[in-house]
C-alpha positions as CSV (number, residue, x, y, z in Angstrom):
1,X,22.6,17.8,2.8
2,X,23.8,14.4,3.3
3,X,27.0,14.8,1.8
4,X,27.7,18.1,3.1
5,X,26.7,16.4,6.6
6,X,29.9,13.7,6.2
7,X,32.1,16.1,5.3
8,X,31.3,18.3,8.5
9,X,31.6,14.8,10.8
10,X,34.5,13.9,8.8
11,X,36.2,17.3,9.4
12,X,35.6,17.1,13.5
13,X,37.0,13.6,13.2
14,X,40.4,14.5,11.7
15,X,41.0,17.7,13.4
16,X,41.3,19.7,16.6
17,X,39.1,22.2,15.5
18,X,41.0,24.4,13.0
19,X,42.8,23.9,9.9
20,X,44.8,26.1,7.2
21,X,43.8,25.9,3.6
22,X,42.2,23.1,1.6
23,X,44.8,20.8,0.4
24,X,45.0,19.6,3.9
25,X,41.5,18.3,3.2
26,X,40.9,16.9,0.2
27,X,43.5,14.8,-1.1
28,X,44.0,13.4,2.4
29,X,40.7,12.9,3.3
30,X,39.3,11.7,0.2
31,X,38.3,8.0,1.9
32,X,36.6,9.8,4.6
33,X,34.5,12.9,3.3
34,X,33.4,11.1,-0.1
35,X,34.2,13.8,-2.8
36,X,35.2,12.6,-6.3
37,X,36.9,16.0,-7.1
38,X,38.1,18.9,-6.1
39,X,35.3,21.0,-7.4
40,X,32.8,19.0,-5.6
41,X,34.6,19.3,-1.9
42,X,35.1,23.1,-2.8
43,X,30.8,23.0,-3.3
44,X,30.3,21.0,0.0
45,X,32.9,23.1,1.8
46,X,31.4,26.6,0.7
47,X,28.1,24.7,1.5
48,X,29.4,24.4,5.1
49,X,30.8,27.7,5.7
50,X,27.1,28.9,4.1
51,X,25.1,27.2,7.3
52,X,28.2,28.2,9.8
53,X,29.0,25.0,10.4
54,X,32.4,25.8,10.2
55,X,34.1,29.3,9.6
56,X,36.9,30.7,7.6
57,X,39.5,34.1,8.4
58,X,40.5,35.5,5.2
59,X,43.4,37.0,7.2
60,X,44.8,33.4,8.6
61,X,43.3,31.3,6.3
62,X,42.4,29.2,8.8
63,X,39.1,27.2,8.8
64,X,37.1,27.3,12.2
65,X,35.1,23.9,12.5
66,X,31.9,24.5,14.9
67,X,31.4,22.1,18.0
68,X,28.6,19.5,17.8
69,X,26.8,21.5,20.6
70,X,26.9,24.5,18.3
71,X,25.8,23.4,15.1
72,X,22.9,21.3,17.6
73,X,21.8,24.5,19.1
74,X,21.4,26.6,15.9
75,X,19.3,23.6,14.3
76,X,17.1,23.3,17.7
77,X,17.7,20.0,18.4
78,X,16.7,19.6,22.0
79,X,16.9,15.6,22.4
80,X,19.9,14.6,24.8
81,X,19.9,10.8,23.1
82,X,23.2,10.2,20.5
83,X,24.2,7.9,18.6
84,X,27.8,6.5,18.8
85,X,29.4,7.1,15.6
86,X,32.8,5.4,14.2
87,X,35.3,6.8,11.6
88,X,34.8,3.9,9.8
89,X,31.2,4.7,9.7
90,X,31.8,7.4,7.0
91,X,32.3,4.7,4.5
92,X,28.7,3.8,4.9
93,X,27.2,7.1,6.1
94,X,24.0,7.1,4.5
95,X,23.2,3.7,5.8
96,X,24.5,4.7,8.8
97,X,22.5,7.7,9.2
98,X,19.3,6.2,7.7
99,X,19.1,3.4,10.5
100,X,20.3,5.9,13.4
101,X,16.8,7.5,12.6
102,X,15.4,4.4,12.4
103,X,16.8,3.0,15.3
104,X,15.8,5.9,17.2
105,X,12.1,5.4,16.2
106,X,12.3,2.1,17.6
107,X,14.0,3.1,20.7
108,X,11.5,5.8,21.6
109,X,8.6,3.4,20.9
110,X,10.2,0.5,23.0
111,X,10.8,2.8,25.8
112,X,6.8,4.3,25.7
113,X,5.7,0.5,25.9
114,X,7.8,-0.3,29.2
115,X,6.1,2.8,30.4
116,X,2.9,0.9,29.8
117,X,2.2,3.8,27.4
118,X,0.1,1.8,25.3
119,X,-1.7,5.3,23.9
120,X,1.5,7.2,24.1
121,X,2.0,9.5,21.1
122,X,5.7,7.5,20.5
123,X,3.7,4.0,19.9
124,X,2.4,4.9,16.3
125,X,-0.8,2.8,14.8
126,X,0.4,1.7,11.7
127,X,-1.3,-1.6,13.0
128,X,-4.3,-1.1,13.3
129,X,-7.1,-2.8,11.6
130,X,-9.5,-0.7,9.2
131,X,-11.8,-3.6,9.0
132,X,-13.5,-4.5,12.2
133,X,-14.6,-8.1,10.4
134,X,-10.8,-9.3,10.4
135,X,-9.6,-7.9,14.2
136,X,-6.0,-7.8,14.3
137,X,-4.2,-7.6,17.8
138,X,-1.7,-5.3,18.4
139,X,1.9,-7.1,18.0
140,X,4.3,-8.2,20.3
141,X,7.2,-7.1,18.6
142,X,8.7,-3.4,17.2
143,X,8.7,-2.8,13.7
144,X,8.2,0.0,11.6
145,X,6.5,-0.3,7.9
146,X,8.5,1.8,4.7
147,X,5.2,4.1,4.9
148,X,6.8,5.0,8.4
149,X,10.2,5.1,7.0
150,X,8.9,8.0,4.6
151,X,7.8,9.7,7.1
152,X,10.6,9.9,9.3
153,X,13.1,10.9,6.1
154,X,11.1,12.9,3.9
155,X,12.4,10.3,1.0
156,X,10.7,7.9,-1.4
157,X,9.7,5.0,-1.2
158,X,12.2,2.8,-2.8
159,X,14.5,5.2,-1.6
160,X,13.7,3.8,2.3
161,X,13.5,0.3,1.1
162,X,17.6,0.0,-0.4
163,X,18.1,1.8,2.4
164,X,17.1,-0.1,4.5
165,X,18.5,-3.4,2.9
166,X,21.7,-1.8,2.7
167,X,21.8,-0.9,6.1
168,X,21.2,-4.2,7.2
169,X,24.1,-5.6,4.9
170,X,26.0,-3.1,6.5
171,X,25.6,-4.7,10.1
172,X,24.0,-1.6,11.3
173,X,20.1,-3.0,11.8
174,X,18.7,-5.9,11.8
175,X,15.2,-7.0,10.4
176,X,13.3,-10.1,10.9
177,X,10.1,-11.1,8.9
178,X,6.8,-11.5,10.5
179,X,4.2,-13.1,9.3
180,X,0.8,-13.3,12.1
181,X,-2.1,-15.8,11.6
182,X,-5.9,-14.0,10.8
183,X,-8.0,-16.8,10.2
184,X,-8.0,-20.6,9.7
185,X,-10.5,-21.4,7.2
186,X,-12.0,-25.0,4.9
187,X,-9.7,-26.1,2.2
188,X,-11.1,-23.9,-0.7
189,X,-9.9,-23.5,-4.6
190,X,-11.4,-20.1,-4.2
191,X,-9.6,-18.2,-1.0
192,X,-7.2,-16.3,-2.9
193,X,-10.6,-14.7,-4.8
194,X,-12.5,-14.1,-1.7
195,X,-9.2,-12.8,0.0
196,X,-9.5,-10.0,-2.8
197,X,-12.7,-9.3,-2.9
198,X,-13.3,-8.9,1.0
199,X,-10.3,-7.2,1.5
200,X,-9.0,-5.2,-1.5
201,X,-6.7,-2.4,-0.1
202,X,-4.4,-5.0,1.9
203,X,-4.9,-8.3,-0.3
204,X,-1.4,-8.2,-1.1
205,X,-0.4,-8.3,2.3
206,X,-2.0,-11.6,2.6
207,X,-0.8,-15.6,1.9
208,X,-1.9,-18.9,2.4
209,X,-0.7,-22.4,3.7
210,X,-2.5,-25.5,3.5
211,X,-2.2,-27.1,7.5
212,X,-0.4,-30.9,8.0
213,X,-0.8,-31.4,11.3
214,X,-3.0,-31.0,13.9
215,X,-6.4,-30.4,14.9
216,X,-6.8,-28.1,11.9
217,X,-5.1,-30.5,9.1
218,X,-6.2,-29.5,6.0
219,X,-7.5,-26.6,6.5
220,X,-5.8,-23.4,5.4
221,X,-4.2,-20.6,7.3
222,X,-4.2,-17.1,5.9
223,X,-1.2,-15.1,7.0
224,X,-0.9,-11.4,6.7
225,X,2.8,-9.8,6.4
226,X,3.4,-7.6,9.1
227,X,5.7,-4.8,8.9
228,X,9.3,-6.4,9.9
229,X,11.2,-6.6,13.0
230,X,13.6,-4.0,13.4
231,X,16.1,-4.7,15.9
232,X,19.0,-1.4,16.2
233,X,22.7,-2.7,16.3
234,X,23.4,1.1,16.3
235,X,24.7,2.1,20.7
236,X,22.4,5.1,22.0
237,X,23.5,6.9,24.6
238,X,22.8,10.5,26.7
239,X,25.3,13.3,25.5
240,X,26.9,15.1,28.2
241,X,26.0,18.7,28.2
């Protein structure tokens, strides 16, 4: 639907809200809607006219293109929030998309915390420890694990991951690495052993670094990876009704 979904937004970008025939729309608009050929715009368009997302008169020949409130409605989205969207966003529309979800996620989690929400069905728990031996406290920051990712697109894995990178390359998210301290422990040839045994199911989340200075100089610190940073470089704003 993705594809179908850019051709739609790239329709209500180039025109009023009507146009006549096809050839107004593909060769023109190849750099915007994405299609290689003809036969694959004439799939995504058919596709389009399939959900009513935009109509066609036989008589007139004219194709009706839905308003965004429209298409909203008959899909049941009730959230007022938007994201603003550029033309030359279709170039990277997947990416864009993908961290408009995102970003959204983050948002609505951000905005529970001010509310002192702490409980609030928007902050999720991705964070929490499973073993009580190794307490973690909850971080300071807004990130969101690929796990999460999944779960907000309904894709795969690796799928999330490129996406995510891309996205970032793109300039439309930005992600930080965060790494939190769990223990500080004696200088040992054998902590990456223990680290496995004690704590099988997130070993590989865990490093460590031998300490130079300070009160704890060689000793080591065990670092877990936390889920990244996400920081939004997407606008949100309320859409006027």
């Amino acid at each position: 639907m993705i594809d179908e979904l850019r051709l739609y937004v790239a329709l209500k970008l180039s025109f009023s809200g009507k146009i006549r025939g096809k050839k107004s729309m593909f060769e023109p608009m190849k750099d915007l809607h994405g299609a290689k050929s003809r036969n694959t715009f004439n799939k995504r368009l058919e596709k389009l006219k399939q959900l009513n997302w935009i109509g066609y008169n036989n008589a007139s020949g004219y194709y009706f293109i839905r308003s965004y409130e429209r298409v909203g409605s008959d899909l049941g989205l009730r959230s007022s929030t938007c994201a603003e969207f550029n033309i030359r966003h279709l170039t990277n529309f997947r990416m864009f998309v993908f961290a408009a979800i995102v970003g959204k996620k983050i948002k609505s989690i951000e905005y529970a915390r001010r509310k002192r929400k702490g409980e609030h069905r928007l902050v999720p728990k991705y964070w929490e420890r499973t073993n009580p031996s190794l307490p973690l406290p909850f971080p300071n920051y807004t990130g969101l694990p690929v796990s999460a990712m999944m779960e907000l697109t309904g894709k795969a894995r690796s799928w999330c991951s490129d996406l995510k990178n891309l996205a970032e390359e793109a300039g439309l998210l930005q992600t930080k690495e965060r790494l939190i301290t769990v223990d500080v422990v004696p200088k040992n040839p054998y902590i990456k052993e223990w680290l496995r045994d004690e704590y099988p199911d997130c070993y590989g989340r865990f490093s460590t670094k031998i300490i130079k200075r300070g009160k704890h100089a060689g000793m080591v610190r065990i670092l877990e990876q936390m889920p990244d940073e996400i920081i939004p470089l997407i606008r949100y704003r309320k859409r006027k009704r």
